[in-house]
N, CA, C and O atoms as a GROMACS GRO file, in nm:
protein
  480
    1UNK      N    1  -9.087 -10.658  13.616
    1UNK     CA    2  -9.189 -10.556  13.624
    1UNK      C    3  -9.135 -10.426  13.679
    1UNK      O    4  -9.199 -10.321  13.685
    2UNK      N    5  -9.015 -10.442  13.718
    2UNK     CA    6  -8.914 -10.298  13.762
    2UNK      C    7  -8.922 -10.172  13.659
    2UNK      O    8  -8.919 -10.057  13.704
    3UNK      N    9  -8.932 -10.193  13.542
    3UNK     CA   10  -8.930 -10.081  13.422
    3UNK      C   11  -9.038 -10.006  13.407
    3UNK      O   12  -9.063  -9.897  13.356
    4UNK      N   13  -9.107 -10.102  13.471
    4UNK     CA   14  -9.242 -10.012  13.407
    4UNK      C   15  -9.273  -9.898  13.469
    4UNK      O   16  -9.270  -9.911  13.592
    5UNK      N   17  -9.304  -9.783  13.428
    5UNK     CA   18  -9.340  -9.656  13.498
    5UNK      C   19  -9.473  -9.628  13.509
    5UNK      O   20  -9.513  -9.513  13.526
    6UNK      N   21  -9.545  -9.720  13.502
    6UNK     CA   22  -9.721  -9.705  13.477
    6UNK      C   23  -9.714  -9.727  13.674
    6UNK      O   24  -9.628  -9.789  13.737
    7UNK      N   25  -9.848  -9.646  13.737
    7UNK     CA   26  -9.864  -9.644  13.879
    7UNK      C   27  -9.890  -9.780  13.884
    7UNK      O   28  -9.887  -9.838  13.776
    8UNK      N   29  -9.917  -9.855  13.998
    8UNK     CA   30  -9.980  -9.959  14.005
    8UNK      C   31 -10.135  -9.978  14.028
    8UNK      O   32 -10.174  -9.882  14.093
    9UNK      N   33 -10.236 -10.062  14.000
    9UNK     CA   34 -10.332 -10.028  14.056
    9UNK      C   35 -10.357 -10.020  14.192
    9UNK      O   36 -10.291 -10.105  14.252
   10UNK      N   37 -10.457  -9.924  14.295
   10UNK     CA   38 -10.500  -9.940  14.413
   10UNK      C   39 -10.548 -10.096  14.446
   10UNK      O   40 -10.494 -10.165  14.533
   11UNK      N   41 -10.639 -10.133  14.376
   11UNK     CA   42 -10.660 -10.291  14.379
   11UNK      C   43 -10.644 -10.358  14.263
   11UNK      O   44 -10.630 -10.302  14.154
   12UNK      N   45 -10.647 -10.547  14.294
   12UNK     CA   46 -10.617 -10.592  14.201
   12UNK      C   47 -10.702 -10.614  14.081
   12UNK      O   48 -10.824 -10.616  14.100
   13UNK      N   49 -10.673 -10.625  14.002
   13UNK     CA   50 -10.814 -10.605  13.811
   13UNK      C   51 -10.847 -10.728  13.843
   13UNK      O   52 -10.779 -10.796  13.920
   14UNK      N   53 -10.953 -10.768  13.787
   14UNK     CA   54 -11.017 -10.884  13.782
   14UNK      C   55 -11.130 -10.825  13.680
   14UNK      O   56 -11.184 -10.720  13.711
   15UNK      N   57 -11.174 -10.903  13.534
   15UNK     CA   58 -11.279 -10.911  13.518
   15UNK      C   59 -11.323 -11.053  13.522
   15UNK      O   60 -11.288 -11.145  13.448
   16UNK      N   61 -11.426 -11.050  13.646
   16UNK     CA   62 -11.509 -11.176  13.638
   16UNK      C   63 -11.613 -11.182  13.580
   16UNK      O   64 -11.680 -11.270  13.634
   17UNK      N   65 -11.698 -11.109  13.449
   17UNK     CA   66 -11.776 -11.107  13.375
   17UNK      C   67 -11.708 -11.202  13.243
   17UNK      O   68 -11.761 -11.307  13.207
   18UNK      N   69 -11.585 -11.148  13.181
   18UNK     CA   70 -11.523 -11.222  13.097
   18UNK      C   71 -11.475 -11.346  13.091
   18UNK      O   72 -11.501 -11.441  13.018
   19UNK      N   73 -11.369 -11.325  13.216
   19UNK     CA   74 -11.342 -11.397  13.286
   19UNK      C   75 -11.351 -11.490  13.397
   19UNK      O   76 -11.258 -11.492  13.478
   20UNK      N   77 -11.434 -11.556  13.410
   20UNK     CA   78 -11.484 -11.601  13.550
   20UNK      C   79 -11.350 -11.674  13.612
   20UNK      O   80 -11.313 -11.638  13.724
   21UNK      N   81 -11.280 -11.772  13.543
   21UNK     CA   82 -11.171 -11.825  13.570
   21UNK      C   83 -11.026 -11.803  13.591
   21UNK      O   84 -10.924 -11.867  13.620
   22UNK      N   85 -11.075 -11.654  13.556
   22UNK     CA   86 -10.923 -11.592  13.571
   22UNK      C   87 -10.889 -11.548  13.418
   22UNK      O   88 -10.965 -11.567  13.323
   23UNK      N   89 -10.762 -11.485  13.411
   23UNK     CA   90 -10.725 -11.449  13.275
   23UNK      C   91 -10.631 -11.572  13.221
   23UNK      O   92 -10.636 -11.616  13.106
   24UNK      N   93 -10.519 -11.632  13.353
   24UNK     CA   94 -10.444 -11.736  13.278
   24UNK      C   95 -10.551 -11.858  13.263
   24UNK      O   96 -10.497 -11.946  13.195
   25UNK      N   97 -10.650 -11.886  13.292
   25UNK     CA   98 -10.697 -11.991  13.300
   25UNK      C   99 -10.838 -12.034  13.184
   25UNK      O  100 -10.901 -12.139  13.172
   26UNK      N  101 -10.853 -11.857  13.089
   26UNK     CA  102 -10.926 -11.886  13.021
   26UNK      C  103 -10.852 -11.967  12.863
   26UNK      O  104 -10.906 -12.022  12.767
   27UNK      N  105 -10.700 -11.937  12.902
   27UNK     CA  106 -10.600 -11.993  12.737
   27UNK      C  107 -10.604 -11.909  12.692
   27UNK      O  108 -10.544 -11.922  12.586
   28UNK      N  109 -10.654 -11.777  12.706
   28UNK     CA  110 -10.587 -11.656  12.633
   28UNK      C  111 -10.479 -11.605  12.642
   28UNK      O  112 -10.420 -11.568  12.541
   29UNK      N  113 -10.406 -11.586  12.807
   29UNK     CA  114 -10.265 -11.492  12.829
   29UNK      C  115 -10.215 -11.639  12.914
   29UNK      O  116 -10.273 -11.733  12.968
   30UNK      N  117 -10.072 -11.598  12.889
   30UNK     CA  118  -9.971 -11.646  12.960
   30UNK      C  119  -9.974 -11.583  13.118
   30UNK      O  120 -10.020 -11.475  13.154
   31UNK      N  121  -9.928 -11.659  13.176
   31UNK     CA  122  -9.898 -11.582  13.355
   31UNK      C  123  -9.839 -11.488  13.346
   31UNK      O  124  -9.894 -11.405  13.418
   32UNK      N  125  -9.705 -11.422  13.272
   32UNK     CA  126  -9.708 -11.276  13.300
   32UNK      C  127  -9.788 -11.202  13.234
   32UNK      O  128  -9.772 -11.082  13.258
   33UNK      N  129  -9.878 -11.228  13.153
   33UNK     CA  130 -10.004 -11.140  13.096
   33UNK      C  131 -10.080 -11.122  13.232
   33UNK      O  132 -10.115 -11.017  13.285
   34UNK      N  133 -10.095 -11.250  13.275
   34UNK     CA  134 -10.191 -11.238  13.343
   34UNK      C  135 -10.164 -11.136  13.463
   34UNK      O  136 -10.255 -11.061  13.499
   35UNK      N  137 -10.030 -11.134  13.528
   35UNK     CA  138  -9.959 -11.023  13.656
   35UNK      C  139  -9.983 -10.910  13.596
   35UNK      O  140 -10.041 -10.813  13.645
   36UNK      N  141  -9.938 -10.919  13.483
   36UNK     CA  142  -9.949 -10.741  13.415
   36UNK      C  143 -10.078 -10.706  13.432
   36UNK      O  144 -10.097 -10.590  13.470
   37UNK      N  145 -10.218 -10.809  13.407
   37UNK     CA  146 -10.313 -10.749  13.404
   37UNK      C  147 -10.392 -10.712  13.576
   37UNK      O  148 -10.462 -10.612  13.595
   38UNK      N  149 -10.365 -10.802  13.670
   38UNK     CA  150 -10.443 -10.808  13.770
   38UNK      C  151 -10.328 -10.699  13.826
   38UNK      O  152 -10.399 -10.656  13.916
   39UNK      N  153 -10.198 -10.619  13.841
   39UNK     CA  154 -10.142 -10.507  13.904
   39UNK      C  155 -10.142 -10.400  13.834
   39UNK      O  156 -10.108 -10.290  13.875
   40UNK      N  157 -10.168 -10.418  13.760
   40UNK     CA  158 -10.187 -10.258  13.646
   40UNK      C  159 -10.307 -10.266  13.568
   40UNK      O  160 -10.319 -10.197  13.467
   41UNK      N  161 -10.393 -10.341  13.604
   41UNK     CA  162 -10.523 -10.323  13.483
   41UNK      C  163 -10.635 -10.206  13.575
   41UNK      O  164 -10.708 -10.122  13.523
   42UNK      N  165 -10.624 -10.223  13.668
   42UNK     CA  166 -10.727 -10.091  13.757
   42UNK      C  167 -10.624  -9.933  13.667
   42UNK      O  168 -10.665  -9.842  13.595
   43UNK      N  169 -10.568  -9.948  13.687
   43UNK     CA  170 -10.500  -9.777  13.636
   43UNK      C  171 -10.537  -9.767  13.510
   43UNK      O  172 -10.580  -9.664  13.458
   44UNK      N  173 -10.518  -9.893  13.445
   44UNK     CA  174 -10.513  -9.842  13.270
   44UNK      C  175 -10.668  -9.862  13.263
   44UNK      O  176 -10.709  -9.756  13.217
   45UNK      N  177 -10.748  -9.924  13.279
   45UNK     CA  178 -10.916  -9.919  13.276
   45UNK      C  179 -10.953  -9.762  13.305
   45UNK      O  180 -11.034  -9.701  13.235
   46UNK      N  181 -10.887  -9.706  13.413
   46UNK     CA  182 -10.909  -9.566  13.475
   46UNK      C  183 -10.865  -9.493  13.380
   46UNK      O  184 -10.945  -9.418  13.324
   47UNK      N  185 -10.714  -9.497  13.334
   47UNK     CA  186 -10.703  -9.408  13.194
   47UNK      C  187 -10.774  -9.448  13.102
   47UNK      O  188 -10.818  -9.344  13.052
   48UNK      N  189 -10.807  -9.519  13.056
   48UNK     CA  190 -10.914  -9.534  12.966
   48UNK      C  191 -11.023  -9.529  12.943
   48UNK      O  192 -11.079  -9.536  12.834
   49UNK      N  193 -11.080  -9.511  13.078
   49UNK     CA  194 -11.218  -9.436  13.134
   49UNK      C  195 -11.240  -9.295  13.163
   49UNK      O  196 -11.350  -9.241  13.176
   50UNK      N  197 -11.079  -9.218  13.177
   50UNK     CA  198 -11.086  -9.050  13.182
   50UNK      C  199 -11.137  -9.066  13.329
   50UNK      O  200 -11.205  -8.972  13.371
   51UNK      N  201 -11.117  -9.160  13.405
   51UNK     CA  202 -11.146  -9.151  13.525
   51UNK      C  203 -10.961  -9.138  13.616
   51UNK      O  204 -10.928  -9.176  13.728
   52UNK      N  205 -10.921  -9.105  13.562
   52UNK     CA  206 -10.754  -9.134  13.622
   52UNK      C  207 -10.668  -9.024  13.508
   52UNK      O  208 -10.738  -9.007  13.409
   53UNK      N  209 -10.570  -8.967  13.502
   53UNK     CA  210 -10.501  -8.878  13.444
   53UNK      C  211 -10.368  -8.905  13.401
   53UNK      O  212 -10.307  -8.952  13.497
   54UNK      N  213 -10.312  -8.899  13.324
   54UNK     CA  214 -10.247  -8.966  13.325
   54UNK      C  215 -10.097  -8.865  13.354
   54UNK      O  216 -10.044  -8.768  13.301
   55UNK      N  217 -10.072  -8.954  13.467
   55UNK     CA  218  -9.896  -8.874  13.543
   55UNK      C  219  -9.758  -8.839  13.457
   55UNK      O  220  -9.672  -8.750  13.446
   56UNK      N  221  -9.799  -8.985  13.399
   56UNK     CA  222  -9.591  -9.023  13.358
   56UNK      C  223  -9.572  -9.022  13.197
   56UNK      O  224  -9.672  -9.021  13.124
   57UNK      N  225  -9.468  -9.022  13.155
   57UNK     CA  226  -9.489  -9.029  12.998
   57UNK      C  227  -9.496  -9.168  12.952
   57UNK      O  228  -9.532  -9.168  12.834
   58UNK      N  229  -9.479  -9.273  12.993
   58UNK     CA  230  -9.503  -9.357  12.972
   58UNK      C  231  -9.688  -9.424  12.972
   58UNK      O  232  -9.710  -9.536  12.926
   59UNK      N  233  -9.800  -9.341  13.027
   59UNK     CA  234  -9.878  -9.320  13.048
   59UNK      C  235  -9.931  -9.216  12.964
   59UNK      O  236 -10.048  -9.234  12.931
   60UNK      N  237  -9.885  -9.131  12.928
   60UNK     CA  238  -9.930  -9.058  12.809
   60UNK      C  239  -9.958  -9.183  12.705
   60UNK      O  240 -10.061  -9.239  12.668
   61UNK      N  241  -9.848  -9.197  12.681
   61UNK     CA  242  -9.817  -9.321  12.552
   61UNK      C  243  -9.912  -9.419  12.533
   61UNK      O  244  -9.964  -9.454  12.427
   62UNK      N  245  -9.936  -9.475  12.691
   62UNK     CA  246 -10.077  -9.565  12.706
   62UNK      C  247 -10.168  -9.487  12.614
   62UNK      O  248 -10.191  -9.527  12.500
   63UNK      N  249 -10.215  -9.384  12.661
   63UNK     CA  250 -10.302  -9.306  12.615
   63UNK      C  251 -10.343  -9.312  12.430
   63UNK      O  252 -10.454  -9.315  12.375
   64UNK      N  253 -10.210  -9.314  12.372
   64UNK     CA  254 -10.157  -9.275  12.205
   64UNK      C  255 -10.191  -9.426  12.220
   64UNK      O  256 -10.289  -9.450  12.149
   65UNK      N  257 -10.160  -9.503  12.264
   65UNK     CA  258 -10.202  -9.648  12.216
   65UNK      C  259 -10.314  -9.686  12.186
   65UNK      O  260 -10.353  -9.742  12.083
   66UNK      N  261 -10.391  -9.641  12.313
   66UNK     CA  262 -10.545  -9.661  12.250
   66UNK      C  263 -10.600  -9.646  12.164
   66UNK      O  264 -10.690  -9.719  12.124
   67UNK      N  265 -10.528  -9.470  12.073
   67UNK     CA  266 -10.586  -9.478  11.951
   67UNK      C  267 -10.556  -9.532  11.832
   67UNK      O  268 -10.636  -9.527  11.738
   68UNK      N  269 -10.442  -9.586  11.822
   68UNK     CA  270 -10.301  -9.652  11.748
   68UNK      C  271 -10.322  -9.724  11.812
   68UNK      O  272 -10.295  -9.709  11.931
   69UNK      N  273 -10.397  -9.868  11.751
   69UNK     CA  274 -10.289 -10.017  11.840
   69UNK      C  275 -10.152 -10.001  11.812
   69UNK      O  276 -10.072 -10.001  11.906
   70UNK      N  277 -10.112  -9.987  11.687
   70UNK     CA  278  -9.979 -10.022  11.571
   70UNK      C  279  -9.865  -9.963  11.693
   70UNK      O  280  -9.760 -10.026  11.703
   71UNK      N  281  -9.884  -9.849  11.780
   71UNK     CA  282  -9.804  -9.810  11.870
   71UNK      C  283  -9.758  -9.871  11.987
   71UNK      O  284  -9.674  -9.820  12.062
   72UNK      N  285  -9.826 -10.007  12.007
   72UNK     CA  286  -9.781 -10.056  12.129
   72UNK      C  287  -9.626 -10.158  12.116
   72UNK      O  288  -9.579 -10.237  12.035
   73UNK      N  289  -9.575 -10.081  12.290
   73UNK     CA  290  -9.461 -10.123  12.256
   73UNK      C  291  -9.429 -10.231  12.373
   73UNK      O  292  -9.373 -10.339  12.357
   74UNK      N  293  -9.479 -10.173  12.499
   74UNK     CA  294  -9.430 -10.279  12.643
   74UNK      C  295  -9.526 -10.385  12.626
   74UNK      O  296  -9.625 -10.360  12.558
   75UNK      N  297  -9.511 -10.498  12.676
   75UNK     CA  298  -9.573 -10.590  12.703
   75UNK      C  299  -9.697 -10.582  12.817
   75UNK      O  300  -9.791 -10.661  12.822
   76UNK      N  301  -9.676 -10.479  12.900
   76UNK     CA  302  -9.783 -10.429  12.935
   76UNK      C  303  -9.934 -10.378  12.841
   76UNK      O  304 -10.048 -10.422  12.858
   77UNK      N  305  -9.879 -10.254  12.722
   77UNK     CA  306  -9.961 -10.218  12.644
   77UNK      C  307 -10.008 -10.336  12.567
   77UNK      O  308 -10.129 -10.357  12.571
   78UNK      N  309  -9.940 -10.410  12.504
   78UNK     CA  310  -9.928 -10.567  12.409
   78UNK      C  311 -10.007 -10.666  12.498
   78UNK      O  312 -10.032 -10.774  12.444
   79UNK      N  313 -10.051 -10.648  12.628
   79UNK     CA  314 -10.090 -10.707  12.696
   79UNK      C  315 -10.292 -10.678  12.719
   79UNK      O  316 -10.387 -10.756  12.707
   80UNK      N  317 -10.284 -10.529  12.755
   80UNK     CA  318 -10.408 -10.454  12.771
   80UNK      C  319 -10.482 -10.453  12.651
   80UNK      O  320 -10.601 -10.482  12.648
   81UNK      N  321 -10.402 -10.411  12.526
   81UNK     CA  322 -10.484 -10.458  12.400
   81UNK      C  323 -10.528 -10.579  12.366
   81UNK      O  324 -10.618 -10.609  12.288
   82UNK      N  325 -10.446 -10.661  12.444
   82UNK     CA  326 -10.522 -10.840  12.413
   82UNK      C  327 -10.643 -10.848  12.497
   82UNK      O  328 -10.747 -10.899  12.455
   83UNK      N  329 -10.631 -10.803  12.603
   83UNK     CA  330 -10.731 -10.787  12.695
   83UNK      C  331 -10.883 -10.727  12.644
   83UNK      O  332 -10.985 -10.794  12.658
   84UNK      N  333 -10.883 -10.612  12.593
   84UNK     CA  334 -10.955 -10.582  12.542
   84UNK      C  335 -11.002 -10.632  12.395
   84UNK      O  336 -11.116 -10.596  12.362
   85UNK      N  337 -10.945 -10.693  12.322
   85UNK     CA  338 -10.988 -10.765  12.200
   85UNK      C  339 -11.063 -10.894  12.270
   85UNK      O  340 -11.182 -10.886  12.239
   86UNK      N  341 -11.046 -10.982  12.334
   86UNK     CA  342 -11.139 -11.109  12.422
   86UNK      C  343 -11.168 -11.014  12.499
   86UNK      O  344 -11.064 -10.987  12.560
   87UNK      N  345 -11.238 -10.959  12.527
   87UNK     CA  346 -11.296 -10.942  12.674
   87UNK      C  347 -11.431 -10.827  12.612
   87UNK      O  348 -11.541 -10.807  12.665
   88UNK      N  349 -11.375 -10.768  12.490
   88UNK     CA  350 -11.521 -10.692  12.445
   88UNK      C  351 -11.511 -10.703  12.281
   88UNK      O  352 -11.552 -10.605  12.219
   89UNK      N  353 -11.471 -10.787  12.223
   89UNK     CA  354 -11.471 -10.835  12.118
   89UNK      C  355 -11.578 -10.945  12.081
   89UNK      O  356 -11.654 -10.964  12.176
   90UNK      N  357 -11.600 -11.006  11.994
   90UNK     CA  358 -11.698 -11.050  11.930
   90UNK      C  359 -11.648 -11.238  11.928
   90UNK      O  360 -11.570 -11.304  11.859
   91UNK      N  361 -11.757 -11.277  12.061
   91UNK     CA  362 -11.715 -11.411  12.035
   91UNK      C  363 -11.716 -11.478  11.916
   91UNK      O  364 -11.801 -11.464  11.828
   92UNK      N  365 -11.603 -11.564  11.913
   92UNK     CA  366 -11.648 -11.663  11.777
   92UNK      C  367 -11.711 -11.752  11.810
   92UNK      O  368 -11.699 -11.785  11.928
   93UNK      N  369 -11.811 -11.834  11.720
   93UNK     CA  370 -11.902 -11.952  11.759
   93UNK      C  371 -11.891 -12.024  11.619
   93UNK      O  372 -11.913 -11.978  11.507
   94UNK      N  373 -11.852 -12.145  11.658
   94UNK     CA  374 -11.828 -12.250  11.517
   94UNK      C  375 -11.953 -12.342  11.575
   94UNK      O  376 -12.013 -12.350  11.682
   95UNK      N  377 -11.958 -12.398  11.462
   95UNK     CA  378 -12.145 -12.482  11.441
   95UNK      C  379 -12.049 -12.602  11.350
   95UNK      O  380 -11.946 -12.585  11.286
   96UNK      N  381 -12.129 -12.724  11.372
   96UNK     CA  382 -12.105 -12.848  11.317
   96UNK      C  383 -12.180 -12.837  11.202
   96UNK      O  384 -12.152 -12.909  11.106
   97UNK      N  385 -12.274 -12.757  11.196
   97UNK     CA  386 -12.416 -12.780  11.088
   97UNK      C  387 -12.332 -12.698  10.952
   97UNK      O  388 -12.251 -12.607  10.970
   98UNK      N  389 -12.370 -12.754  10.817
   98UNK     CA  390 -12.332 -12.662  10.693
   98UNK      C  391 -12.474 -12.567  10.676
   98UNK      O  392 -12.578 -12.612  10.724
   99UNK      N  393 -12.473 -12.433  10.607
   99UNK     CA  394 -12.548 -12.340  10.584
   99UNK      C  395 -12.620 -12.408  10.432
   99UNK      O  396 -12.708 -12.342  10.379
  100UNK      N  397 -12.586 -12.514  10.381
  100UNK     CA  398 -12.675 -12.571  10.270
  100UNK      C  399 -12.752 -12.641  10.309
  100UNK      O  400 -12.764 -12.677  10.426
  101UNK      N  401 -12.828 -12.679  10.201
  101UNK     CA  402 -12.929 -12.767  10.223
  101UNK      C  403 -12.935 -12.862  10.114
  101UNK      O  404 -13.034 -12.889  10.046
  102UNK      N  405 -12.832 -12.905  10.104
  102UNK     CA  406 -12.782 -12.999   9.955
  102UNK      C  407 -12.922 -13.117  10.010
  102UNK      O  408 -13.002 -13.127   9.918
  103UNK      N  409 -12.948 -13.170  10.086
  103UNK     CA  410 -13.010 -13.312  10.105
  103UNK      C  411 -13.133 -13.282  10.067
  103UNK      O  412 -13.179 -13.350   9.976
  104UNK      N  413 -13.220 -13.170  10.126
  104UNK     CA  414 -13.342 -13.132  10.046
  104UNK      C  415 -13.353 -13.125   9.934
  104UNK      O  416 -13.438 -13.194   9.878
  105UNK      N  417 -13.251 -13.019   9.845
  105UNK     CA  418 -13.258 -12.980   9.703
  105UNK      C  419 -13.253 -13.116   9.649
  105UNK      O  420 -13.351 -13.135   9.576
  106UNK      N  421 -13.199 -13.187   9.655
  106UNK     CA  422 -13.211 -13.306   9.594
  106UNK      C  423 -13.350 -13.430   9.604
  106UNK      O  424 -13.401 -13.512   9.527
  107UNK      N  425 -13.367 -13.394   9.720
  107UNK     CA  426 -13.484 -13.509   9.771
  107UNK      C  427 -13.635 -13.451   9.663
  107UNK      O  428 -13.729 -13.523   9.630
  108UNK      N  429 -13.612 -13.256   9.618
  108UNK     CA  430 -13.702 -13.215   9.582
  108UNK      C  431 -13.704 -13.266   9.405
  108UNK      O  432 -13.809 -13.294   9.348
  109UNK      N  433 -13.579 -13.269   9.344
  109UNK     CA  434 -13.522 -13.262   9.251
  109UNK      C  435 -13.570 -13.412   9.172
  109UNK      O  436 -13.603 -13.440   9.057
  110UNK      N  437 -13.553 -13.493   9.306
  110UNK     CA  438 -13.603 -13.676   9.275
  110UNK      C  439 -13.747 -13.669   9.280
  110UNK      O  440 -13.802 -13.741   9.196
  111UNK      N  441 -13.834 -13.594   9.363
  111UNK     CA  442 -14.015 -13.620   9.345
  111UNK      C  443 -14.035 -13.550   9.161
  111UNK      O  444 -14.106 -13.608   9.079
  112UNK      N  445 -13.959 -13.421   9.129
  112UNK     CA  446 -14.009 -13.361   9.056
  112UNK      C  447 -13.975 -13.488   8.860
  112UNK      O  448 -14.039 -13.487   8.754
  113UNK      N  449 -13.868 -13.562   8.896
  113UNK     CA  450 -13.805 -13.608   8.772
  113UNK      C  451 -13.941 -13.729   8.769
  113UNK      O  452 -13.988 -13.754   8.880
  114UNK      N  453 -13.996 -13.794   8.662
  114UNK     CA  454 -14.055 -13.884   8.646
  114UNK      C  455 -13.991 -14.034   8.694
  114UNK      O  456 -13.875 -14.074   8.692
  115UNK      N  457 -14.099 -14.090   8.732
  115UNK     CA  458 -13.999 -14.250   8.755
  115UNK      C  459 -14.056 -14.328   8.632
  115UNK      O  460 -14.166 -14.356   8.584
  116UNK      N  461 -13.902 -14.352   8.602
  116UNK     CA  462 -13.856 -14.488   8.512
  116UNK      C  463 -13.879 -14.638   8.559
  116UNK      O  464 -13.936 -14.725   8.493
  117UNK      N  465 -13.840 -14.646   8.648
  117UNK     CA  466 -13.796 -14.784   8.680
  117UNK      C  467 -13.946 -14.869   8.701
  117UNK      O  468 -13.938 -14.987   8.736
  118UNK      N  469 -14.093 -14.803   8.677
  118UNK     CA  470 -14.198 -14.843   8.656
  118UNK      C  471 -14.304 -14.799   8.592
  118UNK      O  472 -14.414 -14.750   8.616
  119UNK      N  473 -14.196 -14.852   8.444
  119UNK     CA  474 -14.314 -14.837   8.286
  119UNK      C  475 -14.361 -14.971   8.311
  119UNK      O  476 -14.314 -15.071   8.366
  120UNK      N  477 -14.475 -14.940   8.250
  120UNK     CA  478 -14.563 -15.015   8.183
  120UNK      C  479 -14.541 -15.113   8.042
  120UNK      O  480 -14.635 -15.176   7.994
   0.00000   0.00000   0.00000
């Protein structure tokens, strides 16, 4: 984490709305995702809120990332964009149930056909 020229945050990030369990513990990031995010996620939330300015050029760049994912290069940035895809992205929800109704159409299909099997 020596390279990085991004400030550190004043405190540590945590979203416990997304996250209640933490970031390594939801199976989304690995443990250094997760360091990157809880020592540098207060600064980059702040640049990304226009609540913080950004100092360094490496922080500019943050900046160009946001609008360009395609630009991210540290594992930091590669990191904050994952963050933000789970964390305000669109849960997925899988269902056991199929969207047909094959068992009806058919059950309707058998009242409507005449019965055979009791002629006269």
């Amino acid at each position: 984490m020596a390279e990085i020229e991004i400030r550190m945050g004043e405190k540590r990030f945590y979203d416990n709305k997304a996250f209640p369990r933490g970031f390594a513990k939801s199976g989304n990031f690995t443990i250094l995702e997760e360091e990157l995010l809880i020592y540098y996620g207060d600064t980059l939330a702040g640049l990304e809120a226009g609540i913080l300015e950004a100092e360094s050029k490496e922080e500019k760049h943050f900046l160009k990332v946001l609008e360009d994912h395609g630009k991210a290069q540290t594992k930091l940035e590669k990191a904050w964009l994952k963050y933000i895809k789970y964390a305000r992205g669109r849960k997925q929800f899988h269902t056991l149930n199929s969207k047909k109704s094959t068992t009806s159409q058919s059950l309707v299909e058998l009242e409507d056909e005449p019965n055979t099997l009791y002629e006269d």
